[in-house]
C-alpha positions, 0 to 999 in steps of 0.5 A: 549508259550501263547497257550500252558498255555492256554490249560493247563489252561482250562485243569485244570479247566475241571477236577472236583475236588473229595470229600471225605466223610468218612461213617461208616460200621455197621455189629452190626446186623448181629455180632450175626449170622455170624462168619467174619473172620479178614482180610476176603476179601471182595466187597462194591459195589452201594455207591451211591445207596440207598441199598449198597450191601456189599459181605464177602468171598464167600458166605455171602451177606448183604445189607445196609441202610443209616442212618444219624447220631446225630450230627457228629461221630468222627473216631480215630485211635489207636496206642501205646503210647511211655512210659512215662519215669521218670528221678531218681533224688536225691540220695538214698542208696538203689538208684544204679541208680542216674541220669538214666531214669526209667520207672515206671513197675506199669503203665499201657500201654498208647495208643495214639488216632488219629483223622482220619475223622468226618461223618454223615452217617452210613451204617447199614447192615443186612443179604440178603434175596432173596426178598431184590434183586428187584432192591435194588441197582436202585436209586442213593443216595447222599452220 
């Protein structure tokens, strides 16, 4: 029984524990230049190089650059908020519904924002052109 934990033991000390770290894809430079369709498949391949190589469908190439944001970027996510509803109190005679919960048409929808992640990295990427290729994936990065 002893030797069995002991195993386990130095088993679970030898397995590194992984980091995440979030970093943020910036397409701003090549927005204007290229359709990308939603939902179009794509490869993100050399995180930990100095120049990640990013391929969208078939035949659109890009290459990045790690920049290191100003302070830290906050990333949320974005959802429908439940409407707010008011209950009808008071009575009224044009108030057919004494006592039933409403909701007020004239709101606007709300949305319910969610923090995901915090980083300090972001990945801005630009079209690849044929001199970009020489080795723009060699050097490890730090990510």
């Amino acid at each position: 029984m002893y030797k069995i934990m002991e195993e386990n033991l130095v088993q679970n000390e030898s397995v590194e524990e992984e980091e995440e770290e979030y970093v943020l894809l910036n397409l701003d430079e090549v927005r204007g230049q290229v359709d990308i369709p939603p939902n179009a498949p794509y490869v993100l391949s050399g995180l930990d190089t100095l120049n990640p190589i990013l391929v969208i469908g078939d035949s659109l190439k890009l290459i990045g650059e790690y920049e290191e944001t100003i302070g830290t970027c906050l990333v949320f996510s974005e959802g429908q908020a439940t409407p707010v509803v008011h209950e009808e109190t008071g009575p009224s005679e044009a108030n057919l519904f004494s006592g039933t919960f409403i909701i007020d048409p004239n709101q606007a929808p709300a949305k319910e924002v969610k923090p995901i992640a915090s980083l300090q990295k972001i990945l801005r990427f630009r079209l690849l052109h044929e001199g970009d290729v020489q080795d723009a994936t060699s050097e490890p990065v730090d990510i």
